[in-house]
N, C-alpha and C positions, 0 to 999 in steps of 0.2 A: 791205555786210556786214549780215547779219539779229541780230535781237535776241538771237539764241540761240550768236551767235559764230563763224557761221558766214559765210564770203567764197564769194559768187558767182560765177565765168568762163564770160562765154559765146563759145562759139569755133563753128566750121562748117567742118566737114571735106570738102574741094572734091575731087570725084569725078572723071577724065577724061570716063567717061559715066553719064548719071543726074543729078540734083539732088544738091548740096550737102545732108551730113548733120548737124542741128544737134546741138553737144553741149552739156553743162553740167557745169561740175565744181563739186563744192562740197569745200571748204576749208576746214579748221580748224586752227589750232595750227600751220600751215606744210606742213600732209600732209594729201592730199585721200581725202576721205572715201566719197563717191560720185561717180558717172559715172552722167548721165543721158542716153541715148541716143534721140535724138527725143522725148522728156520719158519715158522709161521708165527707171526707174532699175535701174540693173546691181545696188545690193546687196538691193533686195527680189525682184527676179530670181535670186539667186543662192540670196536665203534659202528662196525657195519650191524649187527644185533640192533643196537640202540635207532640207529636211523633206519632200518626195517621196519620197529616195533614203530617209531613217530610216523612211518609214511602209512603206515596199517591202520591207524587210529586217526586219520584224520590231517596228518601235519602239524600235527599238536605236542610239543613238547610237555605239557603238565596232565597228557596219560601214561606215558613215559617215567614223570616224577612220584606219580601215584601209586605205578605198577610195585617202583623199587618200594618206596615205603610201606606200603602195604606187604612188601617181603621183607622187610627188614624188621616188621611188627612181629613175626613167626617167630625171627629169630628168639 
């Protein structure tokens, strides 16, 4: 556990072919926060996605909220 309260997991996700991929989860408060994949972390991953998609559309954050809802209607 890091000073900031945050629990550590490191796990490696074993391939049939290819090398084993290392993951890391970090964990707070019992619900994991990030996933880092080969040390790349999926939520700064996601957050550059999202401010792409806002600077492609305008600077507008509600095509942003449209796009997701509009996927999360498919679901």
């Amino acid at each position: 556990t890091r000073a900031n309260g945050v629990s550590v997991v490191d796990s490696r996700l074993n391939q049939t072919t290819g090398q084993p991929i290392k993951l890391e989860w970090e964990v707070r408060d019992g619900k994991i926060t990030d996933v880092k994949v080969e040390g790349v972390s999926m939520v700064m991953t996601r957050r550059s996605d999202f401010n792409s998609y806002i600077q492609n559309n305008g600077g507008k954050v509600d095509a942003l909220i449209a796009e997701m809802e509009k996927r999360a209607a498919v679901q």
